[in-house]
Backbone as CSV, one residue per row, in Angstrom:
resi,resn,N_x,N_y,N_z,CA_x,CA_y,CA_z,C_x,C_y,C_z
1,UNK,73.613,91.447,24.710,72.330,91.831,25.293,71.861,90.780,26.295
2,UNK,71.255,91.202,27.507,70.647,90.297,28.051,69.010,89.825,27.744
3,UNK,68.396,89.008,28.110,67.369,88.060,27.662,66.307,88.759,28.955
4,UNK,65.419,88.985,28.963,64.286,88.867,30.125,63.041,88.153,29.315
5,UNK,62.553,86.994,30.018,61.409,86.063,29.811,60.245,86.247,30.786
6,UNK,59.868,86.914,29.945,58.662,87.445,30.684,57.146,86.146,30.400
7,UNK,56.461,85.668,31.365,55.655,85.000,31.588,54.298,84.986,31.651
8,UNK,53.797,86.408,31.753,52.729,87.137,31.463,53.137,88.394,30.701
9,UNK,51.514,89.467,30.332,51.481,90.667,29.943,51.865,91.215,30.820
10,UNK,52.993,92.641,31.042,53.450,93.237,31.995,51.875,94.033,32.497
11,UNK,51.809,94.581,33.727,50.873,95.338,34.153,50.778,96.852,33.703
12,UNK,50.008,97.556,32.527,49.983,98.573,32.337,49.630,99.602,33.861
13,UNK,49.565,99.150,34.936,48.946,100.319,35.596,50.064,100.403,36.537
14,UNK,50.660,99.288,36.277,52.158,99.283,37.865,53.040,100.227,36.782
15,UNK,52.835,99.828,35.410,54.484,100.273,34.646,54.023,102.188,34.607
16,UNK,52.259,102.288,34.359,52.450,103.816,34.695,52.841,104.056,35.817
17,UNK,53.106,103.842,37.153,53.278,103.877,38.359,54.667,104.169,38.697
18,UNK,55.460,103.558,37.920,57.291,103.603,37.474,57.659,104.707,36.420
19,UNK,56.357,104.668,35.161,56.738,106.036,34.384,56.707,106.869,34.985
20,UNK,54.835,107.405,35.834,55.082,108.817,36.671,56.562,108.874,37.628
21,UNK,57.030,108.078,38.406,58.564,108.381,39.128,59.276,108.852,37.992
22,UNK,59.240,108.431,36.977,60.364,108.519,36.049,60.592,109.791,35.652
23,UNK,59.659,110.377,35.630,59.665,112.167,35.011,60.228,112.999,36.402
24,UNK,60.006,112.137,38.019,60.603,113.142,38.771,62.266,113.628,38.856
25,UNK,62.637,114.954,38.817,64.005,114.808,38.477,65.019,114.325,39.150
26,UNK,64.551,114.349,40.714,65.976,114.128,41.507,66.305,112.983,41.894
27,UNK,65.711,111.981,40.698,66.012,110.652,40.850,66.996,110.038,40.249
28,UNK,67.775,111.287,39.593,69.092,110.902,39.039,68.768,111.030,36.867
29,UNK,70.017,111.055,36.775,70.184,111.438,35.347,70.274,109.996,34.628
30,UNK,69.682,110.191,33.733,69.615,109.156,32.468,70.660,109.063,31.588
31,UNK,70.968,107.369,30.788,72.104,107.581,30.260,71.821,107.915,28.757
32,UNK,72.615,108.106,27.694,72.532,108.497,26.463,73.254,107.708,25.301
33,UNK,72.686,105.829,26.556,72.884,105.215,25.771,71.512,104.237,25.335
34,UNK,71.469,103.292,24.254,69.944,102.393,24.129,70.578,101.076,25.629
35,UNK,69.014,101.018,25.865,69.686,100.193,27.303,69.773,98.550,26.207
36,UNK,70.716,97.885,27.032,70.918,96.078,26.631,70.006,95.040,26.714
37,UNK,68.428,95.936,27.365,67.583,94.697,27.918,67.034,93.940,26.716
38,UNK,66.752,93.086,26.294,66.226,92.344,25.624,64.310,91.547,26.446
39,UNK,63.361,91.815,26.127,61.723,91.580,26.564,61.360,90.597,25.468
40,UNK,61.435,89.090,25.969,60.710,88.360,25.507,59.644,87.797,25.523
41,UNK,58.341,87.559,25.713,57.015,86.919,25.632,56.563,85.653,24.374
42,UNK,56.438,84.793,24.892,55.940,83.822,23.892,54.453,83.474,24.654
43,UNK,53.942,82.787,23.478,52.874,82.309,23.161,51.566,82.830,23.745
44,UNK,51.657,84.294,23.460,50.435,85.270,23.476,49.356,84.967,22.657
45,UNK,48.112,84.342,23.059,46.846,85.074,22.452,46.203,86.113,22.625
46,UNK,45.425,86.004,21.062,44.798,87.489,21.302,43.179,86.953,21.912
47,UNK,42.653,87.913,22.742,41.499,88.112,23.041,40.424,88.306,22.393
48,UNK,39.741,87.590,21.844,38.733,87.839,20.716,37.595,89.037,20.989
49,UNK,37.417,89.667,22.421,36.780,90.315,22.941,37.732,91.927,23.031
50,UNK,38.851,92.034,23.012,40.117,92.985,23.286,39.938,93.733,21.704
51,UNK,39.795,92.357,20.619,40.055,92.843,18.929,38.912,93.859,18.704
52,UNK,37.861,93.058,19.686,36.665,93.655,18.873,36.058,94.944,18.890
53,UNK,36.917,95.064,20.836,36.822,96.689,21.281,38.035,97.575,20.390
54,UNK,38.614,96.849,20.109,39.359,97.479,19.216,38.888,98.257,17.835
55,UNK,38.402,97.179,16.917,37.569,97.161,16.079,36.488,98.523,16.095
56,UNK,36.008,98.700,17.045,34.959,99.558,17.331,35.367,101.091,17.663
57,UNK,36.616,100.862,18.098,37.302,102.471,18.619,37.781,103.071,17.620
58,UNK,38.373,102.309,16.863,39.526,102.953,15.557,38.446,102.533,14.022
59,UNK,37.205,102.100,14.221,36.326,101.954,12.687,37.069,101.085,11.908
60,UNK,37.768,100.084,12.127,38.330,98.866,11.593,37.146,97.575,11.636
61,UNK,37.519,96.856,10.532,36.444,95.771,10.705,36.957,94.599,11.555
62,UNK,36.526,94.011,11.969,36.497,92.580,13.054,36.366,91.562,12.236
63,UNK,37.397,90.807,12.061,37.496,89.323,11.454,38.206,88.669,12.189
64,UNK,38.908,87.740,11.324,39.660,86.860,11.397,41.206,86.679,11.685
65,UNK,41.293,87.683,10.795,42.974,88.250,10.556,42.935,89.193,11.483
66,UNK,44.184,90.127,11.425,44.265,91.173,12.609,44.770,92.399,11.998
67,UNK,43.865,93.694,11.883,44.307,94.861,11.238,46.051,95.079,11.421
68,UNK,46.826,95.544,10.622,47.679,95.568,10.626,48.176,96.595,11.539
69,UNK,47.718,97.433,12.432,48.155,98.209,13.575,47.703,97.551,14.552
70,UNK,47.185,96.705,14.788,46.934,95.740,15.952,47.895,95.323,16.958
71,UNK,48.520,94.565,16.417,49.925,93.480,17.394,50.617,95.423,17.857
72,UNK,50.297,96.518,17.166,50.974,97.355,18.509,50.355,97.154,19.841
73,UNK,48.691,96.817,19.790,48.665,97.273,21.301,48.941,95.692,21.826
74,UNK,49.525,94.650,21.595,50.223,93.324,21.677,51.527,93.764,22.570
75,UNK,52.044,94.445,21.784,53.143,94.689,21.869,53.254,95.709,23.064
76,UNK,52.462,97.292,23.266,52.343,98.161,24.003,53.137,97.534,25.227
77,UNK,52.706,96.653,26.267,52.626,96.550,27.646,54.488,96.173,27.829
78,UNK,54.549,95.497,26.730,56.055,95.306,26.561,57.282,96.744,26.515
79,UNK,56.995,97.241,25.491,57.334,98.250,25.116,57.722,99.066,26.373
80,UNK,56.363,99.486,26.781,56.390,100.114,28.384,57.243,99.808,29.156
81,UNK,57.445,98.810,29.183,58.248,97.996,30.586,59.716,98.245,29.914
82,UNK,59.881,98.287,28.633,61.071,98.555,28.526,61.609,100.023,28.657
83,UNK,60.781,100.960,28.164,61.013,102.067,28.615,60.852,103.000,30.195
84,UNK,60.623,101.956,30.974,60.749,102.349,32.437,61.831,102.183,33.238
85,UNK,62.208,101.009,32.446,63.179,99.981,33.074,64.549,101.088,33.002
86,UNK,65.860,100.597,34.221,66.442,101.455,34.739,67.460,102.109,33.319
87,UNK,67.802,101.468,32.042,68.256,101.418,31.071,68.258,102.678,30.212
88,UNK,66.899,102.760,30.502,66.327,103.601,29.407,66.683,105.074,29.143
89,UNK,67.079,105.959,28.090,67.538,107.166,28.367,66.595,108.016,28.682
90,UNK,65.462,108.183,28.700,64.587,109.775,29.160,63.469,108.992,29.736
91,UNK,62.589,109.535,30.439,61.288,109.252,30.854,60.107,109.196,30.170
92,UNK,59.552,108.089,29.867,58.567,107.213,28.969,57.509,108.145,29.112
93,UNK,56.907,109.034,29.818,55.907,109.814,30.312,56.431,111.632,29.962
94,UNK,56.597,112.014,28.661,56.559,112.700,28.291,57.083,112.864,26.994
95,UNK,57.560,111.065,26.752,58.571,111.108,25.352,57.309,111.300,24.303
96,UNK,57.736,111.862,23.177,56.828,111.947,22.095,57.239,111.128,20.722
97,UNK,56.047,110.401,20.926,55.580,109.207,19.387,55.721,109.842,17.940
98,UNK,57.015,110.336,17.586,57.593,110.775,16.919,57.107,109.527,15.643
99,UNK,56.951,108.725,15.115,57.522,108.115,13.730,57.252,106.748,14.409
100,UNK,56.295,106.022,13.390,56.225,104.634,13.516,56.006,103.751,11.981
101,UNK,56.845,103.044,12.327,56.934,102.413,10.958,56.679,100.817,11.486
102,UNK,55.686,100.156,10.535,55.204,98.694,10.501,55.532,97.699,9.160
103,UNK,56.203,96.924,8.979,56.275,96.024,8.292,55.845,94.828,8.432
104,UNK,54.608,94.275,8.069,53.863,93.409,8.092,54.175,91.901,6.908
105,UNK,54.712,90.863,7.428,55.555,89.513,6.484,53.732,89.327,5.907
106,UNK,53.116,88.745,6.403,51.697,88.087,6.043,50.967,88.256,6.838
107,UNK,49.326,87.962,6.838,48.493,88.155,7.335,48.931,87.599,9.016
108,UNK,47.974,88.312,9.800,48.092,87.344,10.644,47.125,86.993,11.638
109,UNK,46.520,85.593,11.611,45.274,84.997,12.015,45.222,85.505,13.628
110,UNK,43.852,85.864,13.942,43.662,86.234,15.476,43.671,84.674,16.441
111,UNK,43.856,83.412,15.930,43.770,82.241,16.659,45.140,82.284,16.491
112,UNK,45.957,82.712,16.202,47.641,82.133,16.060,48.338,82.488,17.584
113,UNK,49.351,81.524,17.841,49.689,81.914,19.181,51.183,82.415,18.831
114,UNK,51.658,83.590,19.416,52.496,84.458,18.718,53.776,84.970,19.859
115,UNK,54.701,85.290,19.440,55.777,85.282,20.061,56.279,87.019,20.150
116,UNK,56.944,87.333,21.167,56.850,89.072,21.367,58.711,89.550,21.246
117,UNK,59.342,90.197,21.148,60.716,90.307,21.347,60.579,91.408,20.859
118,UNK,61.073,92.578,22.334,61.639,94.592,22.465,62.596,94.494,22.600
119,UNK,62.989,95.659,21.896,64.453,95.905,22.120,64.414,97.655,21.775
120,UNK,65.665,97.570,22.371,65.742,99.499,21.747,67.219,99.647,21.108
121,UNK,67.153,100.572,20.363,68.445,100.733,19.839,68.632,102.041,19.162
122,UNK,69.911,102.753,18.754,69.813,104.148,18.062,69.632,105.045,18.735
123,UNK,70.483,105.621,19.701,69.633,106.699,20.345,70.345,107.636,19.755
124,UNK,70.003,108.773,19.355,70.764,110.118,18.163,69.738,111.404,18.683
125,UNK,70.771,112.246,18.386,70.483,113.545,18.553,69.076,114.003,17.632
126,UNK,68.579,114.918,17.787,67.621,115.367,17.144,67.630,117.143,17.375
127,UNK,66.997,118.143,16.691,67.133,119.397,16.619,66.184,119.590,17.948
128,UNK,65.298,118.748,17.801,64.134,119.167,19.343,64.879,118.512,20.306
129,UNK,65.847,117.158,20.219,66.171,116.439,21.276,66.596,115.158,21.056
130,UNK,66.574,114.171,21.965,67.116,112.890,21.601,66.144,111.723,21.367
131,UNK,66.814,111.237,20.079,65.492,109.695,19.298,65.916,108.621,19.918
132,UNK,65.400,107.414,19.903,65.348,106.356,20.495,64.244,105.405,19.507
133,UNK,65.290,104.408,18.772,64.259,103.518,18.586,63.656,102.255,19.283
134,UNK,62.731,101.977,19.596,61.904,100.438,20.356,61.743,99.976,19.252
135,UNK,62.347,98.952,19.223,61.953,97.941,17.878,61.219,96.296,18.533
136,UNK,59.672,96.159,18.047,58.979,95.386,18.512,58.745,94.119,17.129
137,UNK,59.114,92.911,17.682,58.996,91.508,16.540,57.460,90.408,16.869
138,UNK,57.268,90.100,16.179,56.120,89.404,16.267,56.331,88.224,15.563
139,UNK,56.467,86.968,16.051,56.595,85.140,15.642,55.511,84.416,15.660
140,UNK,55.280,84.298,14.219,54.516,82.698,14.526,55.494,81.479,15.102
141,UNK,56.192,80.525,15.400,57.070,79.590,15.820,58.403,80.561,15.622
142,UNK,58.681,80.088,14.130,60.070,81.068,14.184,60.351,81.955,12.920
143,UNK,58.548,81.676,12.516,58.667,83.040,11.373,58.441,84.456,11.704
144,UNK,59.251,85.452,11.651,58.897,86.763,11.794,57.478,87.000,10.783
145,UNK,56.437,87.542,11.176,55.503,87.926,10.973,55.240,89.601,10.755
146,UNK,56.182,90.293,11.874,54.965,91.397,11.802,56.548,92.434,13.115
147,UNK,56.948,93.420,12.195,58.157,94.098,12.713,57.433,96.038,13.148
148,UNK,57.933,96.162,13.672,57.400,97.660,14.085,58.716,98.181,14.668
149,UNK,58.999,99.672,14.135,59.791,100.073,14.727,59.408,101.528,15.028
150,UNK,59.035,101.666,16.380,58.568,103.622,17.090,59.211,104.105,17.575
151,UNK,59.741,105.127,16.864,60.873,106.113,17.289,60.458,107.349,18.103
152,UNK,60.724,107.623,19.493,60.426,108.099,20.645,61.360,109.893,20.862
153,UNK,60.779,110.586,20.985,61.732,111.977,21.315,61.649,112.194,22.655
154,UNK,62.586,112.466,22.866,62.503,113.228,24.127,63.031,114.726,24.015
155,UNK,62.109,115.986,23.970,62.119,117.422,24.320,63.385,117.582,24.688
156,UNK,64.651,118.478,24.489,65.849,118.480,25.463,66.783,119.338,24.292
157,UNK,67.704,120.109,24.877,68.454,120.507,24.061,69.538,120.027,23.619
158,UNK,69.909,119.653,22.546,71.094,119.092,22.069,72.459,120.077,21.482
159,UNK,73.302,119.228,20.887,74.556,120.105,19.694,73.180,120.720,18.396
160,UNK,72.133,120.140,17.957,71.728,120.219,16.693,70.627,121.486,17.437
161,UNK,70.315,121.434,18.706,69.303,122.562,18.512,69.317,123.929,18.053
162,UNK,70.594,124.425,17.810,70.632,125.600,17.497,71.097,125.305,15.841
163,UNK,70.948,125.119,14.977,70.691,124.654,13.907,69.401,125.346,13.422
164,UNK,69.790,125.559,11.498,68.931,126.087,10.884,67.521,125.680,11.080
165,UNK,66.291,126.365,11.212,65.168,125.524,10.880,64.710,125.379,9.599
166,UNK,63.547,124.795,9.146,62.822,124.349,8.783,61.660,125.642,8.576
167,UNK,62.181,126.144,7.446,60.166,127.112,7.734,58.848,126.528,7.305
168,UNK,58.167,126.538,8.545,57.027,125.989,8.459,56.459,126.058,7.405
169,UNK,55.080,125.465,6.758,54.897,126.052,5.431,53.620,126.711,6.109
170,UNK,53.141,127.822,5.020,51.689,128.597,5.311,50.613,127.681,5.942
171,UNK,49.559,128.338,6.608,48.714,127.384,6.569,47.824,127.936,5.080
172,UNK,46.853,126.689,4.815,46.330,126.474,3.164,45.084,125.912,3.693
173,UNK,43.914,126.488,3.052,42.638,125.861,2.729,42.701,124.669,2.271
174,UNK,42.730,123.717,3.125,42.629,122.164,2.508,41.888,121.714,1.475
175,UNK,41.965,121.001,0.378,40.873,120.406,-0.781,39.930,119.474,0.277
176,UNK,38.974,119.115,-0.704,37.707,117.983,-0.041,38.490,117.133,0.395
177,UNK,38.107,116.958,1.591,38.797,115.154,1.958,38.104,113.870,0.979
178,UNK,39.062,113.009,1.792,37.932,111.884,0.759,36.984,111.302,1.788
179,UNK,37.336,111.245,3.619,36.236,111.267,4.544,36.376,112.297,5.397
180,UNK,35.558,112.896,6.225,36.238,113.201,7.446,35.989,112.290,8.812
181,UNK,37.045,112.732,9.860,36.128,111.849,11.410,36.530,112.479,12.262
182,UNK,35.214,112.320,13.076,34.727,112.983,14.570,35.326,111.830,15.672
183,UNK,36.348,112.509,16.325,36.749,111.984,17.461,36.602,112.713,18.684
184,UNK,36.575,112.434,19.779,35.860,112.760,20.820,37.024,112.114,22.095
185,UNK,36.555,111.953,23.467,37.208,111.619,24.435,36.811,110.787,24.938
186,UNK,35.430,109.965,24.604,35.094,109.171,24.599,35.243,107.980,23.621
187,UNK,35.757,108.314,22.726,36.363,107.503,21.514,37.791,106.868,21.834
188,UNK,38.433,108.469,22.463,39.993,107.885,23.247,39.835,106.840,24.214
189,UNK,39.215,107.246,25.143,38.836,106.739,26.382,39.013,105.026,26.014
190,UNK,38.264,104.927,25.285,37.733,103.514,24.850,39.218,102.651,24.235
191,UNK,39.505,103.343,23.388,41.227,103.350,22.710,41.686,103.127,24.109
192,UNK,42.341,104.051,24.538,42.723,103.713,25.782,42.940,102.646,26.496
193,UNK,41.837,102.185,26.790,41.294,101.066,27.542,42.112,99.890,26.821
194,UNK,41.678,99.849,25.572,41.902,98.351,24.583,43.504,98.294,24.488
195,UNK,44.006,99.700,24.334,45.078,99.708,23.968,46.435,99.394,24.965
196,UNK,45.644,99.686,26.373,46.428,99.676,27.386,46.884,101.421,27.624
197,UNK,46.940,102.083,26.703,48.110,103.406,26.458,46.727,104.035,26.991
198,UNK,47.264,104.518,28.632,46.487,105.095,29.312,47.688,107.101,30.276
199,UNK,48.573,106.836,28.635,49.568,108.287,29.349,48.540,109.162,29.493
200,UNK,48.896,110.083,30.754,47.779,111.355,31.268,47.109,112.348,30.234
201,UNK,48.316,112.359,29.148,48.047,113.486,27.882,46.971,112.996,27.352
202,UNK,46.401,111.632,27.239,44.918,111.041,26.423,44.405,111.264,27.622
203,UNK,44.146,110.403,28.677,42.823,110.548,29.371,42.234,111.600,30.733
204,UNK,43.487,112.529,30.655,43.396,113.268,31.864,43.756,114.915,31.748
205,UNK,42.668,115.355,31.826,42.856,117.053,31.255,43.637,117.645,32.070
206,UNK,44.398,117.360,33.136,45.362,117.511,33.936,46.653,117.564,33.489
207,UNK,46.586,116.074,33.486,47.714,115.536,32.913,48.175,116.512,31.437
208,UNK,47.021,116.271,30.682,47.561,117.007,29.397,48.278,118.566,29.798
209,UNK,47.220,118.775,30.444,47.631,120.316,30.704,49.365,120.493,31.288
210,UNK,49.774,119.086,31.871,50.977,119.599,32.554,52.298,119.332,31.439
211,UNK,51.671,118.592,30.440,52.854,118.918,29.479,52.262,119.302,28.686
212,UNK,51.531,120.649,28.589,51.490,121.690,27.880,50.140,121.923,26.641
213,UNK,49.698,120.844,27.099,47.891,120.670,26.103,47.158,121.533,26.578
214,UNK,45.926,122.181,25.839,45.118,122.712,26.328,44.001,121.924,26.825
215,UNK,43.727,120.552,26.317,42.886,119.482,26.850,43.411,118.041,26.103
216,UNK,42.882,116.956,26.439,43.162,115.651,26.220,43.419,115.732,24.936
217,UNK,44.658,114.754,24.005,44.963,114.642,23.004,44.441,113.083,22.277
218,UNK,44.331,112.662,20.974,43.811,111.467,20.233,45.365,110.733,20.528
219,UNK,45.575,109.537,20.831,47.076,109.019,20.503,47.232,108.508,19.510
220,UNK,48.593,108.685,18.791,48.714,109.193,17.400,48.513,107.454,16.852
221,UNK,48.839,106.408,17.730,48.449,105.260,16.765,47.018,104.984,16.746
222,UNK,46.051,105.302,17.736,44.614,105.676,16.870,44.770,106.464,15.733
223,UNK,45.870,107.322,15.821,44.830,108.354,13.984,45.227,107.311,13.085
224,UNK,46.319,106.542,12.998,47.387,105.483,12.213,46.349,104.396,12.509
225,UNK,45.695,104.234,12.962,44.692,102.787,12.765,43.555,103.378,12.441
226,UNK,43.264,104.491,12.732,41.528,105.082,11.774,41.774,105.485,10.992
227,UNK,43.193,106.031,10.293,43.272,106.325,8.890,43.096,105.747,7.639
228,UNK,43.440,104.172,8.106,43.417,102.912,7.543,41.813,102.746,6.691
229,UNK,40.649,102.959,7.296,39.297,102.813,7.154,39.028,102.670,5.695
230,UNK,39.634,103.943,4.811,39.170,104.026,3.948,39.771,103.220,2.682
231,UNK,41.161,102.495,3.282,41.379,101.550,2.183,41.397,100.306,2.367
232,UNK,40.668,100.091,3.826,40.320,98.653,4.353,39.803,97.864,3.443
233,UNK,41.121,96.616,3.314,40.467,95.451,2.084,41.293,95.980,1.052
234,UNK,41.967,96.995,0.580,42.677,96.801,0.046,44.423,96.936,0.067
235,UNK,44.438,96.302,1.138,45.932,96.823,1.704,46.425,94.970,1.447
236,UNK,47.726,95.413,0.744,48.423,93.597,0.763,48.167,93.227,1.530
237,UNK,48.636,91.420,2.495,49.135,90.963,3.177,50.588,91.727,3.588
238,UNK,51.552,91.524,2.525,52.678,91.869,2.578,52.822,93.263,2.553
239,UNK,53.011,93.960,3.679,53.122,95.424,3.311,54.079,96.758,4.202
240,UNK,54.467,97.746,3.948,55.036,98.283,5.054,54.441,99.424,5.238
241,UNK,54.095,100.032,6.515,53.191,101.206,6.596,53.888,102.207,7.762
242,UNK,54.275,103.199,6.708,55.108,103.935,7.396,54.260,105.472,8.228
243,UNK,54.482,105.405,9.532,53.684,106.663,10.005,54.297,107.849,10.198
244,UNK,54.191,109.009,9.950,54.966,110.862,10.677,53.888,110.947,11.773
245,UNK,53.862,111.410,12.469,52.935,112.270,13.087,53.165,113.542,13.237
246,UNK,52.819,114.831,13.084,52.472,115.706,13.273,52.073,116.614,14.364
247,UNK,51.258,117.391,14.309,50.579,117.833,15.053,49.170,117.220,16.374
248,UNK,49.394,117.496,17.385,48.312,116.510,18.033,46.941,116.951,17.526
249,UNK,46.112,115.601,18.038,44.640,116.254,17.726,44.137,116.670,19.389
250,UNK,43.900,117.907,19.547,43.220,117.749,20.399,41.737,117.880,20.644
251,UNK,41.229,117.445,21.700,39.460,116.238,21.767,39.141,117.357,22.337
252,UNK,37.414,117.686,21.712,37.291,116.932,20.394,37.357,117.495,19.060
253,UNK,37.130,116.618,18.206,37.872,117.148,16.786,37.159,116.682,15.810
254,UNK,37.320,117.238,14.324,37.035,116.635,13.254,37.800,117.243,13.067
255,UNK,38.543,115.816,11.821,39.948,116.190,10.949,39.340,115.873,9.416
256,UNK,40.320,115.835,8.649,40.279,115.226,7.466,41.024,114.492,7.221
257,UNK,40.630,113.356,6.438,41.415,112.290,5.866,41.239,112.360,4.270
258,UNK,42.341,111.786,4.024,43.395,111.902,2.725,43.708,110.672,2.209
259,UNK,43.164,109.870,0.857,43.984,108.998,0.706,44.046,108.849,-1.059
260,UNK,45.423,108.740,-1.377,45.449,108.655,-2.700,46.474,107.341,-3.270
261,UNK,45.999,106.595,-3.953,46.234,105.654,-4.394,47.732,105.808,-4.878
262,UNK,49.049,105.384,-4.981,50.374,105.603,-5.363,50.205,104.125,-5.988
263,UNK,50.369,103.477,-7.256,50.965,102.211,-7.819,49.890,101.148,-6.960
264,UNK,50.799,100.473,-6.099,50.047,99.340,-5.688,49.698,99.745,-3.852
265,UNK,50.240,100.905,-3.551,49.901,101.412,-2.556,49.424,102.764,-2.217
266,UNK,49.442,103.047,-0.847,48.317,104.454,-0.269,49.040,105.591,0.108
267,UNK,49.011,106.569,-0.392,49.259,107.787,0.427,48.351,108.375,1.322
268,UNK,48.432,108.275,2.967,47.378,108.429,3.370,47.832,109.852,4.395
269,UNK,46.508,110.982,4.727,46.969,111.846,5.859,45.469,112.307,6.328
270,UNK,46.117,112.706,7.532,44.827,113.665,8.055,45.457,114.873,8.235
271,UNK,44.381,115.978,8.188,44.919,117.125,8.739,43.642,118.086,8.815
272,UNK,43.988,119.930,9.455,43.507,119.916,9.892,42.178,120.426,9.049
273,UNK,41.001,120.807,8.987,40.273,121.168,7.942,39.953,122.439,8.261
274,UNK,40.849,123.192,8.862,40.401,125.127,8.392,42.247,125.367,8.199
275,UNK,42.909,124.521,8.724,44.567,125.545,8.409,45.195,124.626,7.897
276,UNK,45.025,123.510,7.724,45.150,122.164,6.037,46.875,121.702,7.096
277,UNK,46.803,121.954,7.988,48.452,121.215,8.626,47.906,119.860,9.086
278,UNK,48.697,119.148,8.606,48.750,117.830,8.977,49.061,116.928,10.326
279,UNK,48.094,116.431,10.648,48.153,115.287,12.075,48.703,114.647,12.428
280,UNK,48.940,113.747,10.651,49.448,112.551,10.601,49.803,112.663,8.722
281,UNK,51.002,112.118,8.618,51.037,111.569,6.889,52.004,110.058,6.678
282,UNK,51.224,109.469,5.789,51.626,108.061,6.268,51.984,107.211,4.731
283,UNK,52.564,106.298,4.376,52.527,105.951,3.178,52.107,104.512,3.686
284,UNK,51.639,103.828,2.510,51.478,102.272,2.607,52.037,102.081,1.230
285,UNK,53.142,100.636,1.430,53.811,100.313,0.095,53.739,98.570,0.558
């Protein structure tokens, strides 16, 4: 693999600038392999002002430590740049946030100065199309801290698409949630902003519309960081928090949230509250 040392945060607004090219077609075919680049960043702080808008978008509390879906939007600008970059197999601007999984070593203090390393790897067939994992690391000096791995689809026909499905299940009158929440586009908007993740499908009823929304969608690691709310404070240090996503939400919305205690960890979901299909279902262990 090769090394890139990157010296700043990449520019979220140049790398959308390279995604939109990326979706045009006659710019040549993509390969169907994980590209070799290696995205390094050291000694990132966090913005004590960045956490807090954070804090406020997704109903997480503001301390000290850093919610454990955090270091994604750390990580985001990286990520991006790797999926633009000439390597990459499909175009970053329509792939879908299929599956994110976080493994968190220990807490980790918002004064710590922290180390970044993307990579991608796995690219495999899928019945809708082809996966791709970005696997994002997070260092205090040279302890791994804080691992994420988001597995990316890209729409496309494969050997597996014509393959048995899956029958959907009925839709079902959902039981009581244990909260519900009102999200809006102004809630995204704000997400957005903090998060860097400014794809057209969140903030542009255009955009959504051209891959196939009827209006702006929630991005699925907001529902995966507001789902969190209700067991805030009691989630280990040490923990792994695995995300599905589902169905989009589209703005605006009230969903339901779901969380039931498993042993020493959470079964958590949202879904929808008149046809009970799910948004998001997530475990914490």
């Amino acid at each position: 693999m090769s090394v890139v040392q990157l010296t700043e945060q990449p520019s979220t607004s140049e790398i959308y600038t390279a995604a939109a090219l990326g979706v045009v077609p006659f710019l040549g075919t993509k390969s169907t392999t994980a590209p070799s680049t290696v995205f390094e960043l050291r000694g990132l702080r966090v913005d004590p002002d960045n956490l807090a808008g954070y804090s406020r978008a997704t109903g997480l509390r503001f301390g000290d430590t850093l919610p454990v879906t955090y270091p994604f939007t750390l990580v985001f600008p990286t990520v991006m740049k790797l999926m633009v970059s000439k390597g990459f197999p499909f175009p970053a601007i329509g792939s879908v946030h299929a599956e994110n999984v976080i493994e968190q070593h220990r807490a980790i203090s918002s004064s710590e100065p922290l180390d970044i390393r993307v990579h991608a790897e796995n690219v495999r067939e899928h019945r809708k199309g082809l996966l791709i994992d970005v696997i994002s690391e997070v260092k205090v000096g040279r302890e791994l801290v804080w691992k994420q791995t988001s597995s990316f689809l890209s729409l496309q026909k494969t050997s597996l698409s014509g393959g048995p499905r899956e029958t959907p299940p009925a839709d079902e009158v959902p039981p009581p949630p244990t909260r519900t929440l009102r999200v809006d586009r102004r809630t995204i908007g704000k997400y957005a902003a903090i998060s860097g993740d400014r794809n057209p499908i969140h903030v542009s009823t255009l955009g959504a519309k051209a891959f196939g929304f009827p209006r702006t969608i929630a991005h699925g690691m907001w529902s995966a960081a507001a789902v969190l709310q209700v067991v805030e404070g009691r989630i280990p240090e040490k923990v792994t928090y695995n995300v599905r996503f589902g169905k989009p939400i589209v703005l605006p919305a009230t969903v339901n949230l779901y969380a039931e205690s498993v042993g020493t960890g959470w079964d958590l979901s949202l879904k929808n509250p008149k046809k009970g299909y799910p948004h998001l279902t997530a475990t914490l262990r």
